[in-house]
N, C-alpha and C positions, 0 to 999 in steps of 0.2 A: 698071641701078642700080650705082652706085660705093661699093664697100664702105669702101671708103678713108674716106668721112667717119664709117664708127661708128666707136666707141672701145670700151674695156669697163667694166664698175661700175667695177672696181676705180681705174680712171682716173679717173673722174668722184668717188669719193668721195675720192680723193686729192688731184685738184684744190679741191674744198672744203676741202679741212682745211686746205691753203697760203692759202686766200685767209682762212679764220678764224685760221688763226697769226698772217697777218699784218695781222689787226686789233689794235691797240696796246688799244683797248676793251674787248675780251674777253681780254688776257691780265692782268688785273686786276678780278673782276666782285667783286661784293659782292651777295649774297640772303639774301632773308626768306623763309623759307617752312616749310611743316609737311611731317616727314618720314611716309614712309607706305613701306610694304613694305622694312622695312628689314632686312637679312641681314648678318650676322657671319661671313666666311668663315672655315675653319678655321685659313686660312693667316694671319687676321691683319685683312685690308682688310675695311671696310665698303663693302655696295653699298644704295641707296634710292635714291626718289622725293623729289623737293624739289616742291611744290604746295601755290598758292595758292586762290583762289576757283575761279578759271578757267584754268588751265593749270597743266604740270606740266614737270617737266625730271629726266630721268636724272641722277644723281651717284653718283660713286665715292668714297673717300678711303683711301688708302693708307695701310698699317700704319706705315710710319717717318713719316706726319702724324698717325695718330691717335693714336699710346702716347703723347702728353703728354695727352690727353685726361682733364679729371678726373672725368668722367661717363660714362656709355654710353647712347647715343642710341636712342630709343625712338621705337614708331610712333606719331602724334600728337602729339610734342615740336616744339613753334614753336621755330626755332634762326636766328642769323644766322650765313652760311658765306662766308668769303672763298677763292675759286680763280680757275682758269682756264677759260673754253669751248673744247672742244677737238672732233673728229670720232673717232670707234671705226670704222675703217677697213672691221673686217670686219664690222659689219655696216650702216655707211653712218649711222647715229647720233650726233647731236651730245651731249654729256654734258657733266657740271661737274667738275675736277679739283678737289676739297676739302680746300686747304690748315690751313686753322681753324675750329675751329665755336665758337661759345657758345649757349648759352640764349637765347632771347629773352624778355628784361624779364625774366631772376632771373640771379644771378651763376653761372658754369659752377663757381667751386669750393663755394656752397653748396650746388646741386645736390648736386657729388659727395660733401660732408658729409652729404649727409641718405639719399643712397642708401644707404651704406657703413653708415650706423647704424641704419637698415631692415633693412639683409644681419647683421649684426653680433646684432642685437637676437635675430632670426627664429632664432639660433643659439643663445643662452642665453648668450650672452658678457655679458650688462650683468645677469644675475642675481642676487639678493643672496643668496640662500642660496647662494653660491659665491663670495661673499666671503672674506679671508682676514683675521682679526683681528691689529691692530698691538701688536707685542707694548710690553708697558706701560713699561716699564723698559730699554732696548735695550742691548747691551754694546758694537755696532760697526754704523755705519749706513753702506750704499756708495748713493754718489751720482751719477746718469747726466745731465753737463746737460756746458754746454760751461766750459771751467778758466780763461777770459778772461772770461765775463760778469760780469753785476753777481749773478746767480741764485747762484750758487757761494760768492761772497761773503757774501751774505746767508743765508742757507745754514748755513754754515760759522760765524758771528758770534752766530747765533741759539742755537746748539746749544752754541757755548763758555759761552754766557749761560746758558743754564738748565740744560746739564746737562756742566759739563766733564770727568766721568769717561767720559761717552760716546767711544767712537772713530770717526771718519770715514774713509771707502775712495773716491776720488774715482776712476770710470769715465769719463775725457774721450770726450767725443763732438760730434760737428757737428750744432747742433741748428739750422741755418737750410743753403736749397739744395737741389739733386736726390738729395745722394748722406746729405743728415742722416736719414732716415727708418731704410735700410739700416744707417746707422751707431749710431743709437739701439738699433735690434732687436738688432744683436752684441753693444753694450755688458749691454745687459740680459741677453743669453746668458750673457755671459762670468763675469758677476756670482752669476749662476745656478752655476757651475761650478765656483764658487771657494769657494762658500760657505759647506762643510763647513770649507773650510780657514780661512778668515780668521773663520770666528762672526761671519756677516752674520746680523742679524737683522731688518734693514729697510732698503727700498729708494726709494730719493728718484729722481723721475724730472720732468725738466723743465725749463724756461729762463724768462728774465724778458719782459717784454709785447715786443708787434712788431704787425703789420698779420695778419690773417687768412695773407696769404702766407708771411709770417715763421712763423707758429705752425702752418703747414701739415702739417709735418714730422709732427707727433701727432696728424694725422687720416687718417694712411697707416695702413692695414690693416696692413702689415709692422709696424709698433709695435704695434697695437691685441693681434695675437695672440701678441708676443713677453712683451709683460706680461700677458696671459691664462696663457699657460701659467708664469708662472715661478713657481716655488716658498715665491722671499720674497717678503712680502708688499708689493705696491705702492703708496707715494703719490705720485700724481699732483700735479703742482705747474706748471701753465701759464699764462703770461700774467699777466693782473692777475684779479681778481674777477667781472670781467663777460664774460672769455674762457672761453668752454665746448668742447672738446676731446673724438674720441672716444676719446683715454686717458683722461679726467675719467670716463667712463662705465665703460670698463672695468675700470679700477684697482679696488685694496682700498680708497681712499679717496682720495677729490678735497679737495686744498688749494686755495683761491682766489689764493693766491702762494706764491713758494719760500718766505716768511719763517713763511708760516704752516703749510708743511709740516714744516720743523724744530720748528713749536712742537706741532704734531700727534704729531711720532715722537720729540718724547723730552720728560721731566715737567721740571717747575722743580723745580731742585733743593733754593727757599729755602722751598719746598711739602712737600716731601720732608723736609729738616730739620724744619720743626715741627712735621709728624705722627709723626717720631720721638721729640721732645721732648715730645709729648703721651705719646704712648705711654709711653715712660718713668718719666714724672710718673705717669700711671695704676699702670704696672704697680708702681713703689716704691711708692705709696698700698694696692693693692690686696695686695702683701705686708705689708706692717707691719698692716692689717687682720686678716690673715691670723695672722699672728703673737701680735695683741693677744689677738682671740678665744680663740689655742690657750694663752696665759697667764693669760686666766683662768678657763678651764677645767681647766689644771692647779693653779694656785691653788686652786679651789674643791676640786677632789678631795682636796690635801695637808691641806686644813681639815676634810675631811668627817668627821662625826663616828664614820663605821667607820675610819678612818684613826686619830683620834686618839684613837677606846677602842676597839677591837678585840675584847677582853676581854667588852663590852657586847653584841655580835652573839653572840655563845656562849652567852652569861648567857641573853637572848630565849629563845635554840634549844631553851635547856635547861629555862626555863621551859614552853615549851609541850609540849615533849616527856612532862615531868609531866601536865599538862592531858590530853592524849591517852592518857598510859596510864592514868588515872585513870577517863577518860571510857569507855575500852574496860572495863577492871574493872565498872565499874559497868554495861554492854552485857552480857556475859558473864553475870554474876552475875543480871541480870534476865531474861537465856532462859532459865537454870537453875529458876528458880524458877517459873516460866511452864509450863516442863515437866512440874518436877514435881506442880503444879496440875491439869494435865491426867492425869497419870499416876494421881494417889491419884483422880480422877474418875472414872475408866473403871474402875479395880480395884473402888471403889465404884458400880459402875451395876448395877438391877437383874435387868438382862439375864443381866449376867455371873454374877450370885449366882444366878437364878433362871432355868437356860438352859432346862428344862422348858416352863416357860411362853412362850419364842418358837418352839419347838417347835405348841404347842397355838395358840397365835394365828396363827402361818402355817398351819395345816391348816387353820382354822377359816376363813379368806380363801381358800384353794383351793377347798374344798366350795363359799362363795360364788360363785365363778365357774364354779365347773362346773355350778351350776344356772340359772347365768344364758346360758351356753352352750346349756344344753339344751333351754331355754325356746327360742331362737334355731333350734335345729336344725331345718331341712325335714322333717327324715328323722322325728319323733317327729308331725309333722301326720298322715301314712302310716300311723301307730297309729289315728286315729280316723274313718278313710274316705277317707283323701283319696287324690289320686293325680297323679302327674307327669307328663306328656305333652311329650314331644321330638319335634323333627322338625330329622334333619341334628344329632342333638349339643347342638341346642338349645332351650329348655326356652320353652314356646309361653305366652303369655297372652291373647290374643285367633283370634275363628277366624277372622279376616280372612286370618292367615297360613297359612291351612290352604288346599288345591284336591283336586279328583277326584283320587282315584288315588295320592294323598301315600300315604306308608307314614310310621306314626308307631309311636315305642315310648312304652308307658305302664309305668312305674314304680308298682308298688307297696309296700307294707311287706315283704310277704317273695318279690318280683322282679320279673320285665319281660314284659311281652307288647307281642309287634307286629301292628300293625292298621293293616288297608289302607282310604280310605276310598272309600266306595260313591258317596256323596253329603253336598254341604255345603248348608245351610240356616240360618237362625235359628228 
C-alpha cells in the first residue's frame, strides 16, 4: 500500500473551501429562511440555523455586521439574509457569512419600533401617572431640535405670537443620521443641567416631518430614556400628525407638530389679556358692590332712631325699670300678707289652744291599735288551749311534714316541751 496517495482532513477540507471561494456564486448568496437555535454570544456575534421546509444551513453573523441591526433576531423569525458560503475549516462545515439581515414581509425598523416599545412599556416608561405636568404660564422654554430646520422656526414664530414675554434657550442638536440619537440624549442632559440656572421651565424636543429613517433618531432607546429621566418636563414634537415616535410615548406630552408644541407650552397671550380684563371688570364691580352695601348700612345706622334720640333709649329703660320695681312691691307685699294669713291661722287652730285634747286623741288611737295587735297576737290563742308545734325552728301546719323519730317542740302559754314521735298516722 502506497501511503503517498492519503492526504489528511485538514487538507481535504481546505481543498473544499478554495474550490467554494472560488465560486463567484457563493460569494454573493441571498436566503429566506426561518432562524432556529439562535445564540447571542457574549462577545457580540450571532450564531443559528437558517431552515426552510426541508433543509437547513449553519450561519454566523459578526458583531461589526450586526450592530446596525434594528432588531434582534429570534428563533422563528422568517428573515432574508444576504452573505457569503464559506467552509469552518476545523470542523469540515460549510456555513453562511451574514452580512444583512431584514424581516421577511415586515420592515427590519418597524420591527425594531415595536420591539423597543414592548421593552420600554414592560418598564413603566409610557406610564401616566409618571407624567410631568406642563407648567401653565412658562417663563423660559429650552428647545432640542436641529437650528437650520423649518421645526425651530416654527417654533420660535409660534411662541413670539402668543406669548412674547416667554423666553426661549435653543439646545442645537443633529436630529437626522447615526450620530443624531446620541446627540439628542446630551442635549437633553445638558438642558437638564442648566436648569436651575437659566429657570427652564419646559422642554421642546423634536424636528419637522422626513421618512421613518429621517425621524428614526427618536425611536432610539438613548433618547427614549434621556427624556424619561429628565427633570423638566418634556414635549414631544415629531414629524407631522400621523408620525408616532417612541419619544411621543414617553414624553410629558406628545405634540402632532413643532407648531403645535409651542402652542401646548405656552397660553395666548390675547386669552390671557381678556381674562384679566374680565377679572378686573368683576373685581371693580364686586368692590363698588361692596362699597354701596357698606354705605347703606352706615346710612341706615346715622338715621337710626337710637342715634338720633338717644335720650329715648334711657327714657324706655327708665320706664320699665319703674314697671319692675313696681311689679316687685306689689310681689313682696303679697307674700307678706300670705304670711301673715297663715300665721294668725295656726295661732288660731284648735290644736294649739286646746293641746290637752291631741294628747287625749292620740292615746285614744294608741289603745285602738293595741287591741288590734292583740287580737292579732299568736301568743293570746295559747290562753285558751292552743298550742304551737315546731320542727327545725319551724312552726308545722300539716302532719305531712312530720316522720318517725322527728323531735318536735310544742309551745305553750306558759313554755316548751320536746317530744319525740313514736309513730305518725291520720
Amino acid at each position: 500500500m502506497n501511503n503517498s496517495n492519503y492526504i489528511t482532513v485538514s487538507e481535504v477540507n481546505k481543498y473544499i473551501k478554495e474550490i467554494i471561494n472560488d465560486d463567484l456564486l457563493l460569494k454573493k448568496v441571498y436566503l429566506r429562511g426561518e432562524i432556529s437555535n439562535f445564540k447571542a454570544h457574549s462577545r457580540g456575534h450571532y450564531y443559528f440555523t437558517l431552515k426552510d421546509e426541508n433543509s437547513r444551513i449553519a450561519a454566523v453573523m459578526f458583531s461589526f455586521n450586526n450592530r446596525n441591526l434594528k432588531f434582534v433576531p429570534y428563533d422563528g423569525m422568517k428573515v432574508l439574509v444576504t452573505g457569503k458560503i464559506d467552509v469552518y475549516e476545523a470542523s469540515g462545515a460549510y456555513q453562511i457569512y451574514v452580512e444583512d439581515m431584514a424581516p421577511d414581509g415586515i420592515g427590519a425598523l418597524y420591527v425594531a419600533f415595536e420591539e423597543l416599545k414592548k421593552k420600554l412599556l414592560a418598564e413603566g416608561l409610557f406610564d401616566k401617572d409618571k407624567k410631568k405636568k406642563i407648567r401653565r404660564i412658562p417663563r423660559r422654554i429650552g428647545i432640542v431640535t436641529s437650528p437650520t430646520g423649518a421645526a425651530i422656526k416654527d417654533i420660535l414664530t409660534t411662541i413670539k405670537r402668543r406669548f412674547p414675554v416667554c423666553e426661549t434657550i435653543l439646545f442645537p442638536a443633529l436630529v437626522q443620521g447615526e450620530e443624531a440619537a446620541s446627540d439628542i440624549a446630551k442635549k437633553i442632559k445638558l438642558a437638564n443641567e442648566v436648569k436651575d440656572i437659566y429657570k427652564i421651565d419646559t422642554l421642546i424636543v423634536g424636528r419637522g416631518g422626513g421618512s421613518l429613517e429621517d425621524l428614526w433618531p427618536f425611536n432610539e432607546e438613548v433618547v427614549a430614556r434621556a427624556i424619561y429621566d429628565s427633570d423638566i418636563p418634556v414635549i414631544s414634537a415629531v414629524g407631522h400628525e400621523i408620525d408616532v415616535t417612541i419619544s411621543d410615548y414617553v414624553a410629558d406630552l406628545r405634540a402632532p407638530t413643532p407648531t403645535a408644541a409651542a402652542e401646548l407650552a405656552v397660553p395666548d397671550i390675547n386669552t390671557i389679556i381678556t381674562y384679566l380684563d374680565t377679572a378686573r371688570s368683576r373685581g371693580y364691580t364686586a368692590i363698588n358692590n361692596i362699597l354701596n352695601n357698606n354705605y347703606k348700612k352706615l346710612n341706615n345706622l346715622k338715621n337710626s332712631y337710637i342715634l338720633t334720640r338717644p335720650m329715648s333709649m334711657y327714657e324706655i329703660k327708665e320706664q320699665k325699670l319703674d314697671i319692675l320695681i313696681d311689679n316687685l312691691n306689689k310681689a313682696i307685699n303679697k307674700k307678706i300678707d300670705n304670711t301673715k294669713v297663715r300665721l294668725y291661722t295656726c295661732s288660731n287652730s284648735y290644736i294649739l289652744n286646746n293641746p290637752e285634747m291631741l294628747y287625749k286623741y292620740s292615746s285614744q288611737r294608741l289603745e285602738h291599735m293595741i287591741s288590734k295587735l292583740e287580737v292579732l297576737n299568736p301568743l293570746n290563742t295559747l290562753n285558751r288551749g292552743y298550742a304551737i308545734i315546731k320542727k327545725d325552728d319551724k312552726v308545722l301546719s300539716s302532719i305531712k311534714n312530720i316522720k318517725k323519730n322527728d323531735t318536735l317542740t310544742i309551745k305553750l302559754k306558759d313554755g316548751e316541751v320536746a317530744s319525740k314521735i313514736i309513730k305518725v298516722g291520720e
